[in-house]
N, C-alpha and C positions, 0 to 999 in steps of 0.2 A: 668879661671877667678873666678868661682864661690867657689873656694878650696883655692883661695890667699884671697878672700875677709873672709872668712871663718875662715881662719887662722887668719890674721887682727884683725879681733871682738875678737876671744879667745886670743891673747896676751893685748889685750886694756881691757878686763876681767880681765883677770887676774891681773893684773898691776893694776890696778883701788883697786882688792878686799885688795892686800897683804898693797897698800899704807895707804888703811881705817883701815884697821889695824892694822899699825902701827902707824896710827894717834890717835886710840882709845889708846894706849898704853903710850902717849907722853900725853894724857889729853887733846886733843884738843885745843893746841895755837893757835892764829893769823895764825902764820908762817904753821901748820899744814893745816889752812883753807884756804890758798890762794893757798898751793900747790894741796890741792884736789880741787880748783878753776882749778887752771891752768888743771891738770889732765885730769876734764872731758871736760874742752873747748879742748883739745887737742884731747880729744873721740870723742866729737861731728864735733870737724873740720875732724877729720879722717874717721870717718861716713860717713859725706857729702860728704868728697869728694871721698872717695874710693865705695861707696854705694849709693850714690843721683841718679847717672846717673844708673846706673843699679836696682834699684828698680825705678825708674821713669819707668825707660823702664820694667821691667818687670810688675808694677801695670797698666801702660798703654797697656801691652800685657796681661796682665789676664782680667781688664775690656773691653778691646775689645773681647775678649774670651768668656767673659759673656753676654757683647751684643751682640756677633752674637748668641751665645747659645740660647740667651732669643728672638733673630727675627727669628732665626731658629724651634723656639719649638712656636711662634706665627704662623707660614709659614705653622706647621705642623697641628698647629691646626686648623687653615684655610683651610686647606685640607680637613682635618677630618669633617669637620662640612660640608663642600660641598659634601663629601662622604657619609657622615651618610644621606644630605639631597636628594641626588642621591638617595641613597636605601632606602629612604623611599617613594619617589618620584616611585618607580621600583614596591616597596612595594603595594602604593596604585593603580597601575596600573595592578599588581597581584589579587588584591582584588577585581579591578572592573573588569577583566576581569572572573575572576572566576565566580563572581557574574553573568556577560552575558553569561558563559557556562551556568550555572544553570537556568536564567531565559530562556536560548533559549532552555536548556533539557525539562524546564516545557512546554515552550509553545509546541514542538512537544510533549511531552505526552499527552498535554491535544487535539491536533490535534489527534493521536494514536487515545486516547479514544474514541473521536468524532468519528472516521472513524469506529473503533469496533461496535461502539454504530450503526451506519448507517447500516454497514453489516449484526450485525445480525438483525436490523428492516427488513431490505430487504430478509434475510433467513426466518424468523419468518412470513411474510408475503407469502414468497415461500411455507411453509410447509404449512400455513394457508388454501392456496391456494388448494394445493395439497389434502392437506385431505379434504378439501371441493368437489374437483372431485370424489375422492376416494369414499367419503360416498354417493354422488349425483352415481355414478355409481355404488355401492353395494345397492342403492335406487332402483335403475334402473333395476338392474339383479333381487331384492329382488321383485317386482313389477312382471318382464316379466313371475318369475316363481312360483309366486301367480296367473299371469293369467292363464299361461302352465296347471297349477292343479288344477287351477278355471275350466277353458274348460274342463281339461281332467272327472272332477268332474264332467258336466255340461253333458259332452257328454252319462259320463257313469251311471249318472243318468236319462239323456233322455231316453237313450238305455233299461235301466230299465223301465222305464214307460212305455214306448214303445211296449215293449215285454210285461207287464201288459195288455194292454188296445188295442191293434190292434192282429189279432186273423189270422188263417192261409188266409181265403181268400182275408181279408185284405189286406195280404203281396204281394198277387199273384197282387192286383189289382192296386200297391203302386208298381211294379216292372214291371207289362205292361206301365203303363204311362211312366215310366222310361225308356225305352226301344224307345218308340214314343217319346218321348223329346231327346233322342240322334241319335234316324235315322232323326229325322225333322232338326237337326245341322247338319249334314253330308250333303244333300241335299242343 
């Protein structure tokens, strides 16, 4: 159909250009102008009617073409825009969720530190503690054997004086008493 109408136009082409032509050659009479009257009425009837109906149909098959094109690329971009607002929507739920990792990483760190901070207060009181015994018992030994050397100092300075100042029959009469102080316990 579309190779008959085809043909159609190029012989009413043709024929239209060779007649203009020969009408320019004749000087353009009357007779010359009625017949390129009749000519292109004869184009235009043959136009219409070999081509009305098939570009009718065909411009009403290309602009439905175009409106579906143009509700189709609206349909599309109505997608697009509920998708862009999904993922932004995904986005900001990305964002707060991150945000609640990190605010829940800080609060157990700052729990962490709290507890570190407890622990060693309660170590640092442990040692406190300890070395407080340690030094109260190196007090204590440092004390027992000051006295150990104080006594043995005491004893063996008595002993000294002792032997200065008590004389032999002294001794003899200083070891009978002694003697009657432990038969008198036996008894």
């Amino acid at each position: 159909m579309k190779k008959s109408i085809i043909s159609i136009l190029m012989i009413v082409i043709f024929a239209s250009s060779a007649m203009a032509a020969e009408a320019e050659h004749a000087g353009g009479s009357l007779k010359s102008w009625i017949y390129q009257f009749i000519n292109f009425a004869i184009l235009v009837f043959l136009l219409v009617k070999f081509l009305g109906k098939p570009l009718k149909k065909f411009f009403a098959q290309r602009r439905e073409l175009i409106e579906k094109s143009i509700k189709e690329s609206q349909e599309a971009k109505e997608l697009a825009k509920k998708a862009l607002q999904e993922v932004e929507e995904k986005l900001k739920l990305k964002d707060k969720e991150v945000q609640d990792i990190l605010d829940t990483a800080k609060k157990i760190g700052e729990q962490e530190k709290l507890k570190i901070i407890e622990e060693s207060d309660k170590l640092k009181e442990k040692i406190l503690e300890q070395a407080k015994t340690n030094i109260e018992f190196e007090v204590k030994m440092a004390k027992d054997a000051l006295r150990l050397e104080a006594a043995e100092l005491a004893i063996q300075l008595s002993e000294q004086k002792l032997k200065e100042k008590i004389t032999p029959e002294e001794q003899e009469k200083l070891l009978q008493e002694s003697i009657k102080i432990i038969e008198g316990r036996k008894n």
